[in-house]
C-alpha positions as CSV (number, residue, x, y, z in Angstrom):
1,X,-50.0,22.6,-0.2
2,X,-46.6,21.2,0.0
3,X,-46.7,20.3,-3.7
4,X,-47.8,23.7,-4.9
5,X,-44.7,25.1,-2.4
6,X,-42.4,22.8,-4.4
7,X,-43.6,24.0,-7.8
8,X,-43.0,27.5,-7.0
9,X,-39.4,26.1,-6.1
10,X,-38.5,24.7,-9.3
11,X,-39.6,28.0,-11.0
12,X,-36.8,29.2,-8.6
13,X,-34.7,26.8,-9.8
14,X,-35.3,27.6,-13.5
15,X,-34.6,31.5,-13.1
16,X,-31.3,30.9,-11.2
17,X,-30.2,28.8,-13.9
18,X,-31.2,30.7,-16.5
19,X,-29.5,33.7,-14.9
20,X,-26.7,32.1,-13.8
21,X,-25.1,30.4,-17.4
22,X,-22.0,30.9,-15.5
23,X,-22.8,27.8,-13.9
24,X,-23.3,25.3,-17.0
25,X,-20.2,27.2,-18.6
26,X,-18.0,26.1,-16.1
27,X,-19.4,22.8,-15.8
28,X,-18.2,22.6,-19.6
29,X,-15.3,23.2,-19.4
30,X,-14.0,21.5,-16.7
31,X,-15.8,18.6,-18.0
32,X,-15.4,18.3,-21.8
33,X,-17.8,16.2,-23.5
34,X,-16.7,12.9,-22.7
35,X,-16.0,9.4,-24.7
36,X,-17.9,6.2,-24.1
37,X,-16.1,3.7,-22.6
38,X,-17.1,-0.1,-21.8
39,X,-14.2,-1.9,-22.7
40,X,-10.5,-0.6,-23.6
41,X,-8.2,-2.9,-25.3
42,X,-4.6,-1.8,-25.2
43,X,-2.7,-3.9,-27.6
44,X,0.9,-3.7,-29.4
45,X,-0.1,-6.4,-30.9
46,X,-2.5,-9.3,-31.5
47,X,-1.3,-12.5,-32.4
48,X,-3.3,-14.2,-34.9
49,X,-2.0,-18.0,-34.7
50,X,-1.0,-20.1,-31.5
51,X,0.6,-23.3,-32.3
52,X,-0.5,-25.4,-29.2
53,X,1.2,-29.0,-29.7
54,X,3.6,-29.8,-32.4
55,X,5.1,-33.5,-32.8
56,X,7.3,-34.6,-35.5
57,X,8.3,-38.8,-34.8
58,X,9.7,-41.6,-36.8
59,X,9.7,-45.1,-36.3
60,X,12.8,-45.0,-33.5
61,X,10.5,-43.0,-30.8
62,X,6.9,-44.6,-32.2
63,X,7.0,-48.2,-32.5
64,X,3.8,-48.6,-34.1
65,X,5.2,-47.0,-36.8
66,X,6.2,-48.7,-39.8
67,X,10.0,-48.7,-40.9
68,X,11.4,-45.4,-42.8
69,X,8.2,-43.4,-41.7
70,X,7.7,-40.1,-39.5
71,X,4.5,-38.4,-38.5
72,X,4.1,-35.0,-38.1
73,X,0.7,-32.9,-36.0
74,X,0.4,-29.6,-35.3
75,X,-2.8,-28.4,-33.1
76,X,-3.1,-24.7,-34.0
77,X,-5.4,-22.2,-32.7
78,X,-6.3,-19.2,-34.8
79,X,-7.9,-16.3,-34.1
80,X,-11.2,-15.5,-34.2
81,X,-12.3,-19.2,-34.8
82,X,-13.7,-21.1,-32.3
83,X,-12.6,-24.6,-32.7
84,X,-8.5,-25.7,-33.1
85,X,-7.4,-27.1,-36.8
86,X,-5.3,-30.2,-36.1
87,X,-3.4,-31.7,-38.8
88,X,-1.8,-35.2,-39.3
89,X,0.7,-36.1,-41.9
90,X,1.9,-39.2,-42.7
91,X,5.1,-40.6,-44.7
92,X,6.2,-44.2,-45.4
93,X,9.5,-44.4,-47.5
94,X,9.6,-47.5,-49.2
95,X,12.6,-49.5,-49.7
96,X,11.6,-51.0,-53.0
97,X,8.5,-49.6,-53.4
98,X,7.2,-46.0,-53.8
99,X,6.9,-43.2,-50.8
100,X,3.2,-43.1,-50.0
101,X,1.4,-40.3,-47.5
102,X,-1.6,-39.7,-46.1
103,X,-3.2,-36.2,-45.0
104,X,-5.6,-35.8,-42.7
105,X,-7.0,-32.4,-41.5
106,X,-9.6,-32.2,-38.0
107,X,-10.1,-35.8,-38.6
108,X,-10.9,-35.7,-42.1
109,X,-8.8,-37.4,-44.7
110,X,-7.6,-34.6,-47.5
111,X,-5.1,-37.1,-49.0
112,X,-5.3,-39.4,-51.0
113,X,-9.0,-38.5,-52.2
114,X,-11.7,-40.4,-50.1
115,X,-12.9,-41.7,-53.2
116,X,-9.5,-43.3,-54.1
117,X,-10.4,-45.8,-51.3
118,X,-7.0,-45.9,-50.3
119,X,-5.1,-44.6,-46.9
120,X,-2.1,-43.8,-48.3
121,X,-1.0,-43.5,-51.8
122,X,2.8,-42.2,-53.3
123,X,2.7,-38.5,-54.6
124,X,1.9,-37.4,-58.8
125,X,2.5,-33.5,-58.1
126,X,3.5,-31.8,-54.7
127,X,0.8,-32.0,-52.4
128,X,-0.5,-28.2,-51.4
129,X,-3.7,-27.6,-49.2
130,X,-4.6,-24.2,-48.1
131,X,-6.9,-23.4,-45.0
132,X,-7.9,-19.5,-45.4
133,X,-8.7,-17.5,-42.3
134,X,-9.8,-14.3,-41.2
135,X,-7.8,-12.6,-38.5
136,X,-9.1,-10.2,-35.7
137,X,-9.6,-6.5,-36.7
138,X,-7.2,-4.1,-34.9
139,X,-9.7,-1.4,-32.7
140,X,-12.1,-3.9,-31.3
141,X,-13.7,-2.7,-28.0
142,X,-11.7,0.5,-28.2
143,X,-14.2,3.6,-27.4
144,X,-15.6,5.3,-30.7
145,X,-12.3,4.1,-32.7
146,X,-14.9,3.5,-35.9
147,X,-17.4,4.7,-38.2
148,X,-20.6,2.7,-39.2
149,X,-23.2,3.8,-42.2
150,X,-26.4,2.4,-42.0
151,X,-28.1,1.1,-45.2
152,X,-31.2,3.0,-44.8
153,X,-29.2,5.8,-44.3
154,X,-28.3,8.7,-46.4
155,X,-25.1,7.8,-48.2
156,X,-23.3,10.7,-46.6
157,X,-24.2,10.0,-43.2
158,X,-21.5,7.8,-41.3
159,X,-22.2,7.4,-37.2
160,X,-19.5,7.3,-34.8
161,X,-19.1,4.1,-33.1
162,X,-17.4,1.2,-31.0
163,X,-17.3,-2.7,-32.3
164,X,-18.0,-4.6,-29.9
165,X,-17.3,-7.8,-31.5
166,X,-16.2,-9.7,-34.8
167,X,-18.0,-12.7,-36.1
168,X,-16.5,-15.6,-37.4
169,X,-18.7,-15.3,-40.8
170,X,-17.2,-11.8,-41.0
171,X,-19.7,-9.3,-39.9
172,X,-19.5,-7.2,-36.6
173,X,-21.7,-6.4,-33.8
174,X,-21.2,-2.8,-33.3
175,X,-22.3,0.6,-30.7
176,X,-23.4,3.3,-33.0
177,X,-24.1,6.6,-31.4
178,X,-27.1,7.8,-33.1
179,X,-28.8,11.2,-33.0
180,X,-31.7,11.9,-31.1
181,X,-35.0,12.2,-33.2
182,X,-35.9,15.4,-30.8
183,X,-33.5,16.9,-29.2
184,X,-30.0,17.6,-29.6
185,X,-27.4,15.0,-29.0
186,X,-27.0,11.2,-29.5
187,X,-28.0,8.4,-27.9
188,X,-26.2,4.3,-28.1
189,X,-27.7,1.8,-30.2
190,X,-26.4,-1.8,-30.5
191,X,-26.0,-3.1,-33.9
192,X,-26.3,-6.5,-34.1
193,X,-24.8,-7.1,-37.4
194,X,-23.0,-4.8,-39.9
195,X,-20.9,-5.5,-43.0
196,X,-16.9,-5.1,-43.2
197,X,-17.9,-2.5,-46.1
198,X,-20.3,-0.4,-43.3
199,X,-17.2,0.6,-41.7
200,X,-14.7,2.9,-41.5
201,X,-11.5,4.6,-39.6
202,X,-12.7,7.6,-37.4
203,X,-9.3,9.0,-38.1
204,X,-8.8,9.4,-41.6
205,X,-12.1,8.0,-43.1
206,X,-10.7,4.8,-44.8
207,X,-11.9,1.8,-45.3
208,X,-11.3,-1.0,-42.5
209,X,-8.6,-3.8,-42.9
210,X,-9.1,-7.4,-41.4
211,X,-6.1,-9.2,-41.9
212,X,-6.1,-12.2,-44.2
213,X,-4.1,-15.3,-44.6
214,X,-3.9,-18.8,-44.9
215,X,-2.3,-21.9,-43.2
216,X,-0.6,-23.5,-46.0
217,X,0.3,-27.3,-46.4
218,X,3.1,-28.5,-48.4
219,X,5.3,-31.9,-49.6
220,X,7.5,-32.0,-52.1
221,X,7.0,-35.0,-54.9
222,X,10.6,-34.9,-55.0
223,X,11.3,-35.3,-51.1
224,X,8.2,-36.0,-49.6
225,X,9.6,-36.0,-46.0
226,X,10.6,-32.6,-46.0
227,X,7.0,-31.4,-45.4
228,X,6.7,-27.6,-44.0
229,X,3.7,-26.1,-43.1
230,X,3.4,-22.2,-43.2
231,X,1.5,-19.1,-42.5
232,X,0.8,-16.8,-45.2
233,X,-0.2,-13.1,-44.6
234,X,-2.4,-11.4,-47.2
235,X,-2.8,-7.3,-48.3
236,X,-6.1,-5.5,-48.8
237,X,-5.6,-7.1,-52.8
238,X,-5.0,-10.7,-51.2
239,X,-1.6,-10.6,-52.7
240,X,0.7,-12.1,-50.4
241,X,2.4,-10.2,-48.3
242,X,4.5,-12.2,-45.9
243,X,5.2,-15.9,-45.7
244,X,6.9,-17.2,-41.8
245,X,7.3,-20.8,-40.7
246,X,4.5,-22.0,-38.3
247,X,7.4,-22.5,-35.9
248,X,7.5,-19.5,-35.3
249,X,4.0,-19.5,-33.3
250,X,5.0,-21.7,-30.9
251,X,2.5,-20.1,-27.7
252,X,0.7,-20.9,-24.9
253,X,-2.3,-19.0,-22.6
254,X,-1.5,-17.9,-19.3
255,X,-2.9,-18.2,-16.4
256,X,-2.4,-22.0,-18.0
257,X,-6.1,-23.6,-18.6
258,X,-8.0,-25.3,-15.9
259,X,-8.5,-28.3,-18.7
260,X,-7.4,-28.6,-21.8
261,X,-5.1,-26.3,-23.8
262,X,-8.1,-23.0,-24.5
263,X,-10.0,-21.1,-22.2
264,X,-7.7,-19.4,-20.2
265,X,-8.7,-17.7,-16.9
266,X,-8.9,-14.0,-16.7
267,X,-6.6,-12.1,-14.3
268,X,-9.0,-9.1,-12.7
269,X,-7.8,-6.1,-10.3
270,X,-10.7,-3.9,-9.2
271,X,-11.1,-0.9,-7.8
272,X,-13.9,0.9,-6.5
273,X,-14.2,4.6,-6.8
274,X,-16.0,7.2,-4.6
275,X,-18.8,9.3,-5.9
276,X,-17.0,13.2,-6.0
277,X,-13.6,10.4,-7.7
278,X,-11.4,11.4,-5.1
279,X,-10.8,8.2,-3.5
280,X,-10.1,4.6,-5.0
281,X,-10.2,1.8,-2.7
282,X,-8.9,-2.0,-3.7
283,X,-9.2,-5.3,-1.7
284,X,-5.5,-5.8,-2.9
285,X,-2.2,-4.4,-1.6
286,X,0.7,-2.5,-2.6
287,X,2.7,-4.9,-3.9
288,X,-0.5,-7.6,-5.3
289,X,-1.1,-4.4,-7.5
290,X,2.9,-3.5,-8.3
291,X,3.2,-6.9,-9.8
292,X,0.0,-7.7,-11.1
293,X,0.4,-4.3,-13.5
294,X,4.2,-5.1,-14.4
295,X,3.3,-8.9,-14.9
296,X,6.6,-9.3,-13.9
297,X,8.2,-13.2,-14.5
298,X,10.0,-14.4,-11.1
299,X,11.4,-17.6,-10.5
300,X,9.9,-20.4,-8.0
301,X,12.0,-23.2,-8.5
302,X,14.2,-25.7,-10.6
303,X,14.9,-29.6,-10.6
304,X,16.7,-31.4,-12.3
305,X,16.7,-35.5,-12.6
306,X,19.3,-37.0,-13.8
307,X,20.5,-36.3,-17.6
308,X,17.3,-36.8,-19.2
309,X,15.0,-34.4,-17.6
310,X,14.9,-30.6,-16.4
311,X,12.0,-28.1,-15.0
312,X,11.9,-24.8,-14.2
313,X,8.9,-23.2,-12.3
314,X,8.4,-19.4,-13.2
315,X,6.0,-16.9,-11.8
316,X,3.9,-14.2,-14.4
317,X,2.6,-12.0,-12.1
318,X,0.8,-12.3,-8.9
319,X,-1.7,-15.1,-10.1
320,X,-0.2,-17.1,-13.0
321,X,2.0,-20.2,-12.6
322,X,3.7,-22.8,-15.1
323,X,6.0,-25.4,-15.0
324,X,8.5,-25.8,-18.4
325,X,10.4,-29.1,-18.7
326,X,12.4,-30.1,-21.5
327,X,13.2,-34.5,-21.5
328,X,14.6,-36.8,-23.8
329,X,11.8,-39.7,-23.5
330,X,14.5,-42.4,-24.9
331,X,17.6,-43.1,-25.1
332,X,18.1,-43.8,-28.6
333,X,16.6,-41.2,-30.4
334,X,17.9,-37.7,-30.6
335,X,14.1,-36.2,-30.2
336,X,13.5,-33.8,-27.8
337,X,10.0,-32.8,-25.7
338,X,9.5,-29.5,-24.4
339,X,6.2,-29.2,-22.1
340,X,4.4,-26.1,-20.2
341,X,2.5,-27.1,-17.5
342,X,2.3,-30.8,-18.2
343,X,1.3,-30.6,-21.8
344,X,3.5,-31.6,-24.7
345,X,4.3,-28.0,-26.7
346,X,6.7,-29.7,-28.8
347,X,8.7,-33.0,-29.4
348,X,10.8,-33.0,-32.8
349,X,14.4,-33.2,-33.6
350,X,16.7,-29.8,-34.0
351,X,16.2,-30.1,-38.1
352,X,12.5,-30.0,-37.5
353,X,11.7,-26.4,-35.3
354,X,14.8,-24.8,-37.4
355,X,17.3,-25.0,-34.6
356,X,20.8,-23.4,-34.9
357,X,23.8,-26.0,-35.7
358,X,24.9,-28.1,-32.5
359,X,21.6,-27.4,-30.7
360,X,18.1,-28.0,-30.1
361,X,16.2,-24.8,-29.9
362,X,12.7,-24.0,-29.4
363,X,10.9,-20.5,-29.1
364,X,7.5,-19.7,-27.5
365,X,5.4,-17.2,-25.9
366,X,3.0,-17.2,-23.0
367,X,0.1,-15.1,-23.8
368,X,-2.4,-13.7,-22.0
369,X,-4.6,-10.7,-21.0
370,X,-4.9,-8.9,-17.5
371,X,-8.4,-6.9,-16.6
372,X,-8.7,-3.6,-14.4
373,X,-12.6,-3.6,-13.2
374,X,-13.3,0.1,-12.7
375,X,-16.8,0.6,-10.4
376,X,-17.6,3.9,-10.7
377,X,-19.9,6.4,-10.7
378,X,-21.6,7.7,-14.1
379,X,-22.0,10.9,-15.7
380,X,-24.1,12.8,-18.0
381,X,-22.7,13.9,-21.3
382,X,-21.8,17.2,-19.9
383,X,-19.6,15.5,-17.2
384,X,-21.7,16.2,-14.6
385,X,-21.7,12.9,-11.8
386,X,-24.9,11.2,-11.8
387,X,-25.6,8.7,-8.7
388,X,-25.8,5.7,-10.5
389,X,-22.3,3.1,-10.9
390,X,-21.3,1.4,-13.9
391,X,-18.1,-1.2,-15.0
392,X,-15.5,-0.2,-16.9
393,X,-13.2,-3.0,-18.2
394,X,-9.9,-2.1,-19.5
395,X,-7.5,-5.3,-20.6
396,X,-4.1,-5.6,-21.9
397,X,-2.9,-8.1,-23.9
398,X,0.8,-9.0,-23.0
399,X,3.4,-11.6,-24.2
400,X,6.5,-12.8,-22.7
401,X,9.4,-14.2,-25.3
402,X,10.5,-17.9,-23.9
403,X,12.9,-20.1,-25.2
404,X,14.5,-23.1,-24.1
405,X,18.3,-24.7,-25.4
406,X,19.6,-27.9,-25.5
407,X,23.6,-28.2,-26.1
408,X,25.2,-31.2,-24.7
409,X,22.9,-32.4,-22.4
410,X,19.2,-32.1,-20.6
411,X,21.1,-31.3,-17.4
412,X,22.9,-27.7,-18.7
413,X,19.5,-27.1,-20.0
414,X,18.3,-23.4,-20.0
415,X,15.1,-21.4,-19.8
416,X,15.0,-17.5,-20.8
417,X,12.0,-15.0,-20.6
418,X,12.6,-11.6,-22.5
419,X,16.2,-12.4,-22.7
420,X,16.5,-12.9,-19.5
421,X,18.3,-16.3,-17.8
422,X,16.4,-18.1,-15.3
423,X,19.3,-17.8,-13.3
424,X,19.0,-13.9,-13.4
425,X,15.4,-13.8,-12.3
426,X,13.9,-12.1,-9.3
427,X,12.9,-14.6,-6.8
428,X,9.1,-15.0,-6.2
429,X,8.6,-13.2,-2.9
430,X,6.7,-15.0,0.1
431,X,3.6,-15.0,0.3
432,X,1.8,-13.2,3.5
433,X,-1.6,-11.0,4.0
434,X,-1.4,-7.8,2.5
435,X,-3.9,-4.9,4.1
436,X,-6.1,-3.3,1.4
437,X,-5.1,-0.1,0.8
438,X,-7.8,3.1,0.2
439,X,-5.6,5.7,-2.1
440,X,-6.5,9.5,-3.0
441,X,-6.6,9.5,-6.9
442,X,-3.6,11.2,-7.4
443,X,-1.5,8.9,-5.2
444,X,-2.5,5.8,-7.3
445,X,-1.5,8.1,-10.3
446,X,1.7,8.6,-9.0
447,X,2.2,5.5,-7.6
448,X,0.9,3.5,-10.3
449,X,0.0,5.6,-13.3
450,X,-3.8,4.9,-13.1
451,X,-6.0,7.1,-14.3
452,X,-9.5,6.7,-13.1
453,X,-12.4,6.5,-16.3
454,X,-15.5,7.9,-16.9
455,X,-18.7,6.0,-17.7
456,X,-21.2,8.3,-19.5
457,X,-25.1,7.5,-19.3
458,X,-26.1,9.3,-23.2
459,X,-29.8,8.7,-21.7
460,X,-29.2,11.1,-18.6
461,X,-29.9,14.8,-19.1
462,X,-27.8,17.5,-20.1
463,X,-27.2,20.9,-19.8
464,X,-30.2,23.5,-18.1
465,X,-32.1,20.3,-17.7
466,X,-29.6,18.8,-15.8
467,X,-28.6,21.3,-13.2
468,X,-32.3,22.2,-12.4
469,X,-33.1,18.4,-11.9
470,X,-30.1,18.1,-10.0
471,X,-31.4,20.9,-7.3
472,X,-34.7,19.6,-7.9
473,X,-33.8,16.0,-6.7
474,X,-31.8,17.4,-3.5
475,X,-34.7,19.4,-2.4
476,X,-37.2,16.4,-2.8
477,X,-34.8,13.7,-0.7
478,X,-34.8,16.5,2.0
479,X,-38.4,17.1,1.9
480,X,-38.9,13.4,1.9
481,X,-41.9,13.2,-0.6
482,X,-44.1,10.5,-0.8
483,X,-44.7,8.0,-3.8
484,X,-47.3,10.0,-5.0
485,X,-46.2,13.5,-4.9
486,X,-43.1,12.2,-6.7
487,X,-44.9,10.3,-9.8
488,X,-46.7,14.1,-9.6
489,X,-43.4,15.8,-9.7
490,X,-41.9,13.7,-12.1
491,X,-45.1,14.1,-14.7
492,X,-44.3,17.5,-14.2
493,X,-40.6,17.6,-14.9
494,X,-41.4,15.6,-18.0
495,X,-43.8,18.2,-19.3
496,X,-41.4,20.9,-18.8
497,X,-38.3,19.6,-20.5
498,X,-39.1,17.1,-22.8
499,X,-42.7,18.8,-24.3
């Protein structure tokens, strides 16, 4: 029978592999044993506060504000934390009477005491209040960048691994690759939840380090308007290693939000690659792809109205828009309002961002990440190309330096990104249809300096296994078997390998 033909074959198949260990040999080595990869994250480096909005008024720019007071908010994002802190401080100097403030942090009064009963109340000690966070952990969704030991595990074993993801409550949801009970090699395992003392470097064996700091708080008894409110970086013994001004985390998200100030859109690129990876086809052009890997910042347009206003439209990469204006809302007070895409980002006199002598200065970044979406096709441990696709998703985090300056007046106004004057920018380049482009693999290398990833499938066979299977499954889809004879086949191949 045609079954009992097909057997005979696969005994075929078995001797020339055995015979031939030329053939695994050199599928070895011009495949080594490859990494794991879902998602890459390439990263100089992560910022772990964003100060979204900052307003500093006094009673000249907010009439409902009594005489001899300012206000002062910051809405600050922080990493790893899913909801914005957003702090209010109050001062009302008193001619006769005393200075009396009021705190209030996310809604929530913090001074005076809500038991005190009072809104406001004049200062016994400097006011300090401390909101500690936990920053992001450098490595996340980089490919077997960890180690992870199990607690059921013998002390001394410690499993390769990726994290996947960091928890607000401090724990991590991690890939270990664990070995295989009976055979050789390992398989992934996802872990929901491991403790920061579960892990270690792959490359030296040390313990992890998440950053630690704090958002600190402070006025002065003795000058209560002079309130600052810092950022405090902590070591491994949460001594305090750095202290900066919050000022200087002036950012926004780009592409900017569809709502809101959070939540920014994600910038993809994909490209789909052939089975034997000699061909990469992309529904983009050449130049789509040439800015959208530079993220290059090109100018749109500029307008200025009057002396009181200014706005500059910029370009970051192929996708990503904003609009910066700087104003001075009124005439009689010297406070200045910078905005990015229609959103306040900060409105305060010179003395209150830290500006040079003779000028009002603000700093900011744009922040964002970019995705390449890789489809292609997997491979066993060994390298060898399976027929089923995967995703792999490799992001980069980028940041542009912005600042805008304020001498004499709005109208001589100026915008810089990385150093560079508006003025000096590349135009943004009109827009028409681009055909997309199918490239061999080594001309988007050298055009671009992509290298195309692997996906591995740890669950596919390896090895003898693999290559017999491999002729196996050729021979059957040109024999065409039926449902049957293949649920027979496959009962067999399961005997044979896996017994």
């Amino acid at each position: 029978s045609r079954v009992c033909n097909y057997l005979g074959i696969c005994f075929i198949f078995v001797c020339i592999a055995m015979a031939s260990s030329t053939i695994s040999a050199t599928l070895l080595s011009n495949h080594p044993r490859i990494q794991k990869k879902k998602t890459t994250n390439i990263q100089d480096a992560e910022v772990d506060f964003k100060v979204l909005k900052f307003t500093c008024h006094d009673d000249g720019f907010l009439t409902n504000l009594g005489k001899h007071c300012k206000q002062m908010k910051w809405l600050i994002e922080v990493a790893n934390s899913p909801e914005l802190v957003d702090i209010c401080v109050t001062v009302e100097k008193g001619v006769i009477t005393a200075t009396e403030v009021h705190v209030e942090a996310n809604g929530l009064q913090v001074y005076p005491n809500i038991a005190a009963n009072k809104s406001k109340a004049k200062l016994n000690e400097d006011f300090i209040w401390c909101w500690p966070f936990r920053g992001l952990l450098r490595g996340i969704n980089v490919p077997n960048y960890f180690q992870v030991h199990l607690d059921h595990f013998p002390d001394d074993q410690w499993l390769t691994c990726t994290v996947i993801e960091q928890y607000a409550d401090g724990l991590f949801k991690v890939i270990a690759n664990m070995p295989n009970a009976r055979h050789a090699g390992f398989h992934s395992t996802e872990v929901p939840a491991v403790r920061a003392v579960n892990l270690r470097m792959l490359h030296d064996q040390q313990p992890i380090v998440v950053p630690q700091g704090s958002l600190v708080l402070q006025v002065p008894k003795g000058n209560p308007l002079d309130v600052s409110l810092f950022v405090q970086h902590h070591g491994s013994d949460s001594s305090v290693q750095s202290t900066d001004k919050i000022t200087h985390f002036f950012a926004r998200h780009s592409p900017a939000p569809a709502k809101g100030l959070t939540a920014s859109s994600q910038q993809r690129l994909k490209f789909t690659v052939s089975q034997d990876r000699k061909m990469v086809s992309c529904d983009k052009g050449y130049n789509y792809i040439r800015h959208f890997l530079s993220g290059e910042v090109r100018c749109i347009d500029r307008k200025t109205t009057k002396n009181f206003k200014k706005a500059w439209t910029v370009q970051i990469g192929p996708d990503a828009r904003h609009i910066v204006e700087v104003e001075k809302r009124h005439a009689t007070s010297n406070i200045v309002t910078l905005s990015v895409d229609g959103e306040i980002l900060c409105e305060a006199l010179a003395e209150d961002i830290e500006s040079e002598d003779g000028k009002w200065e603000c700093n900011f970044r744009l922040c964002g990440e970019r995705f390449l979406e890789w489809e292609v096709y997997q491979t066993n441990a060994d390298g060898m190309t399976l027929a089923t696709t995967g995703e792999v998703l490799q992001s980069t985090v980028f940041s542009h330096d912005c600042c805008v300056s304020v001498e004499q007046n709005i109208a001589e106004a100026t915008l810089t990104i990385g150093g560079l004057d508006y003025a000096n920018m590349p135009e943004r380049q009109g827009l028409h249809q681009e055909e997309a482009l199918r490239w061999l693999a080594e001309a988007l290398m050298g055009s671009f300096g992509l290298r195309i990833p692997y996906q591995i499938d740890e669950t596919a066979p390896v090895g003898l296994e693999a290559v017999v299977l491999s002729g196996v499954s050729s021979f059957q889809k040109a024999q065409g078997f039926s449902a049957f004879e293949h649920d027979r086949l496959h009962r067999f191949r399961k005997c044979t390998f896996l017994s």
